[in-house]
Every structure is written in C-alpha cells, then in structure tokens.
FIDREN-736843 format. One record per residue: residue number from 0; residue in three letters; chain; x negated, y, z of N, C-alpha, C in turn. Coordinates in Angstrom, 2 decimals. Layout:
i/aa/ch/nxx/nyy/nzz/caxx/cayy/cazz/cxx/cyy/czz
NUM/ALA/A/X/Y/Z/X/Y/Z/X/Y/Z
...
% end
This chain:
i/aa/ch/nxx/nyy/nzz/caxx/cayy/cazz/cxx/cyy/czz
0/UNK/A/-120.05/92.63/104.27/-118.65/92.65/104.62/-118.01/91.40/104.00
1/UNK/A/-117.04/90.50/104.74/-116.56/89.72/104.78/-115.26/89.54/103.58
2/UNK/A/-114.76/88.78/102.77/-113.32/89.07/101.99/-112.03/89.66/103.19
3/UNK/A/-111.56/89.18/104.40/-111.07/89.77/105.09/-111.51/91.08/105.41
4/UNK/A/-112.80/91.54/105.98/-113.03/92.48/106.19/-112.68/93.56/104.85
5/UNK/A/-113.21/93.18/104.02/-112.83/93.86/102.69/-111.91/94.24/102.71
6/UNK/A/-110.73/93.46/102.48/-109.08/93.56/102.56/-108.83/94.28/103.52
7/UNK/A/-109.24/94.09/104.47/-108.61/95.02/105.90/-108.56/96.67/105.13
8/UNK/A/-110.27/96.85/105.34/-110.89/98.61/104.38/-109.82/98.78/103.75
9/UNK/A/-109.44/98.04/102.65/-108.81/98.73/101.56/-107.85/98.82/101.61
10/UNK/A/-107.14/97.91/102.67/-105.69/98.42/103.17/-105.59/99.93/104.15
11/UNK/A/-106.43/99.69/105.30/-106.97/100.90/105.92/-106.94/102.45/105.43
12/UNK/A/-107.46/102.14/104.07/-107.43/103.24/103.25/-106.41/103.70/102.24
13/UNK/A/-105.61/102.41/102.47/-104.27/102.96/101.37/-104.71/102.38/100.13
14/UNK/A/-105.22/101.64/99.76/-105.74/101.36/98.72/-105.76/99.78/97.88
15/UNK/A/-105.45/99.49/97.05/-105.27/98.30/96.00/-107.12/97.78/95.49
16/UNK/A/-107.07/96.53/95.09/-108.35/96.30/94.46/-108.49/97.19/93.19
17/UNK/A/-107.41/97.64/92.50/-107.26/98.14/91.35/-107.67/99.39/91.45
18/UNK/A/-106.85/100.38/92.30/-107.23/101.71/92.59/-108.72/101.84/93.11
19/UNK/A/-109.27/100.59/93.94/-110.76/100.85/94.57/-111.64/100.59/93.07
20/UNK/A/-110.85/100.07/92.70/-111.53/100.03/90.75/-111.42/100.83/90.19
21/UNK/A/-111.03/101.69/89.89/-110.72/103.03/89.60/-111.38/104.10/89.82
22/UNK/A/-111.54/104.17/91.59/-111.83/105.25/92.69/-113.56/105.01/91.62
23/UNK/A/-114.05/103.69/91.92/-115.52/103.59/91.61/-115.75/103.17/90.45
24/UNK/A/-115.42/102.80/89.64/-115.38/102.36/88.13/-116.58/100.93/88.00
25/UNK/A/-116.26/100.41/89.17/-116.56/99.11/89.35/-115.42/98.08/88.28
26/UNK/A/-115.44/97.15/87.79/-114.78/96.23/87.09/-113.73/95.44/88.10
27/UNK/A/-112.87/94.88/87.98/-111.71/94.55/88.50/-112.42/93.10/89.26
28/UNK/A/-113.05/92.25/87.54/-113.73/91.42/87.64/-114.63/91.35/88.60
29/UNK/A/-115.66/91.99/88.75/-116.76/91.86/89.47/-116.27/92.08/91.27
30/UNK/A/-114.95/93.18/90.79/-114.70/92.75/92.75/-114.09/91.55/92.94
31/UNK/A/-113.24/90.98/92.16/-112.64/89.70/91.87/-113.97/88.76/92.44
32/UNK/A/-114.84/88.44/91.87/-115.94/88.00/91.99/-116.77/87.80/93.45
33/UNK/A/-116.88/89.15/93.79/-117.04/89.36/94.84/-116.66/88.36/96.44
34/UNK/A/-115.29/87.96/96.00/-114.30/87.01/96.63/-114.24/85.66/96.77
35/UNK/A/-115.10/85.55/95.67/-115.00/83.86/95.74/-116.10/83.38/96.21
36/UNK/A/-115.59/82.18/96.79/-116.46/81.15/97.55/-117.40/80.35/96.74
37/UNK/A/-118.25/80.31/96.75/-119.39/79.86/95.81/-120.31/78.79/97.05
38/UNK/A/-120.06/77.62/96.39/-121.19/76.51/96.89/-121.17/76.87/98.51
39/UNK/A/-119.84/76.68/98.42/-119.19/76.55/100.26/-119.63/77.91/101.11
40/UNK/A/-120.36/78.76/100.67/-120.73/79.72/100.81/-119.51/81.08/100.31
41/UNK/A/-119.01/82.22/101.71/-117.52/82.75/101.54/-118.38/84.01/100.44
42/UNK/A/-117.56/84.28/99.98/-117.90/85.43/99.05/-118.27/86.94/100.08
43/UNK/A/-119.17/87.85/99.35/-119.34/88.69/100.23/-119.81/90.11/99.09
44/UNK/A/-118.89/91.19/99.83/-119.15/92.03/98.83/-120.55/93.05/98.82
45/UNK/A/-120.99/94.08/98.39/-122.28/94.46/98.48/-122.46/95.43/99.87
46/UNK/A/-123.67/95.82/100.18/-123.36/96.96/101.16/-122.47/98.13/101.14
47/UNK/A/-122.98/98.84/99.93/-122.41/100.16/100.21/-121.17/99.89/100.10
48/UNK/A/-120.09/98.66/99.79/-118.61/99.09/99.83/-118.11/99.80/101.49
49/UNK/A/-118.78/99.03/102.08/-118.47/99.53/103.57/-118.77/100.73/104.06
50/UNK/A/-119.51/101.11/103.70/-119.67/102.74/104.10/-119.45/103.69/102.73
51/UNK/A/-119.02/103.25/101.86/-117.83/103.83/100.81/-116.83/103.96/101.22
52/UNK/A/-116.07/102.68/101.97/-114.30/102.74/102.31/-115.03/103.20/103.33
53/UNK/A/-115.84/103.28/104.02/-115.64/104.25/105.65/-115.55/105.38/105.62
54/UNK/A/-116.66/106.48/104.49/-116.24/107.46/104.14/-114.73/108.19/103.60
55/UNK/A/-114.35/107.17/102.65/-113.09/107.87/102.07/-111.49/108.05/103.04
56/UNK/A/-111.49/106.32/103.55/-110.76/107.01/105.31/-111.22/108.11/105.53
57/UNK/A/-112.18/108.16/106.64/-112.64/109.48/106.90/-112.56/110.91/106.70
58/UNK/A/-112.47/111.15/105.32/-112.36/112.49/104.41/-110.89/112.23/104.16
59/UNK/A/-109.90/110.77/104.15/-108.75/111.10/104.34/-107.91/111.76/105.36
60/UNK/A/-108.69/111.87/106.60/-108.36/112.02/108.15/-108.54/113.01/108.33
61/UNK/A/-109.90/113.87/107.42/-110.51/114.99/107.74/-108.99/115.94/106.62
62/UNK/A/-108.39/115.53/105.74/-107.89/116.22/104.63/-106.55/116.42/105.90
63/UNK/A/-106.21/114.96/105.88/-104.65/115.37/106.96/-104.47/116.34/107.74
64/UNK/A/-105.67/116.15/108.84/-106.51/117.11/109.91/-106.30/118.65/109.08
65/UNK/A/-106.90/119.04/108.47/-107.25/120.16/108.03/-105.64/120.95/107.62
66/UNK/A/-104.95/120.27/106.83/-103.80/120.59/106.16/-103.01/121.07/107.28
67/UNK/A/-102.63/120.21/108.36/-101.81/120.45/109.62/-102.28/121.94/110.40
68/UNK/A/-104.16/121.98/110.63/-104.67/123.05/110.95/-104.14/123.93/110.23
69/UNK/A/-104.23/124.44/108.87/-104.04/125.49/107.79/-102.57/125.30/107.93
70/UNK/A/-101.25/124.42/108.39/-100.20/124.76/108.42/-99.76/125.32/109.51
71/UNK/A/-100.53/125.12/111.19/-100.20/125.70/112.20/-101.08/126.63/112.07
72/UNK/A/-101.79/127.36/111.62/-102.67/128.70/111.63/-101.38/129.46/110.79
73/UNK/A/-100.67/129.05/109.73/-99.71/129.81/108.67/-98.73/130.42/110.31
74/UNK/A/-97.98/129.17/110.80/-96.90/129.88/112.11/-97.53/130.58/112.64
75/UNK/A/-99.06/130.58/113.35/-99.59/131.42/113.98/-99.69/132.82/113.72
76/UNK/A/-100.14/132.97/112.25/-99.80/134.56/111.77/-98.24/135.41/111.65
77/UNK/A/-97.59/134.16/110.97/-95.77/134.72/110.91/-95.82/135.21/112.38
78/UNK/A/-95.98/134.42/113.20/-95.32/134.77/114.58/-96.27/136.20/115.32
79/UNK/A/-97.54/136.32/115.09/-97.73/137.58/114.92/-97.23/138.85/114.14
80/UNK/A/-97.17/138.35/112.82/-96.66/140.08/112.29/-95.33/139.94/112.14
81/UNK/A/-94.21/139.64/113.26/-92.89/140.00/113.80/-93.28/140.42/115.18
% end
C-alpha cells in the first residue's frame, strides 16, 4: 500500500496516524517511517496494514448495521404489544 493509499484507509476509517497507533501499538515513529521516500524510492507500508484497515471499516459497518437492526427490531415489538 501506497502513502496515499494509506491515508485514504485511515481516513476511510475515521482514523488519525495516532489513533491507528494506538488501535495497534505500532510506534508513531515507525508509521512515520513508513512514509518516507528513501533513495527515490516512495515509502510503502507493510502488508497486513491493508487488510487491518479493511477489516476494522468493515466491523465498523457491520456495528452501524447491526445497531439500526436491534433499533428497528425494538419498534417492531412496541408496535406489537399495543
């Protein structure tokens, strides 16, 4: 994954370099790192970040999803036992 691509994910996900530092207890530094252009060559971060931020979207979508379900299932019963 690309530094743009990176940035995109972690915006995607709601998310800061700091908090994705956090989320994984990766060093600030080392994603810092990650970023820079080295011997004209663009910086590039490791695999699994990408199917890390793909998951956690994901399970964010699945949480929204679910909450809305469990809030229209709640009207569904009120409006039965009247």
């Amino acid at each position: 994954m690309n530094n743009s691509d990176f940035e995109d994910k972690l915006l995607s996900a709601g998310l800061t370099k700091q908090s994705f530092s956090n989320l994984t207890n990766v060093p600030i530094k080392t994603i810092s790192n990650w970023l820079i252009t080295r011997k004209g060559k663009a910086g590039k971060t490791p695999n699994w970040v990408k199917a890390y931020l793909n998951l956690y979207i994901e399970n964010n979508q699945n949480k929204i999803f679910n909450e809305k379900l469990i809030e229209e299932l709640k009207k569904d019963n009120k409006s039965v036992e009247n």
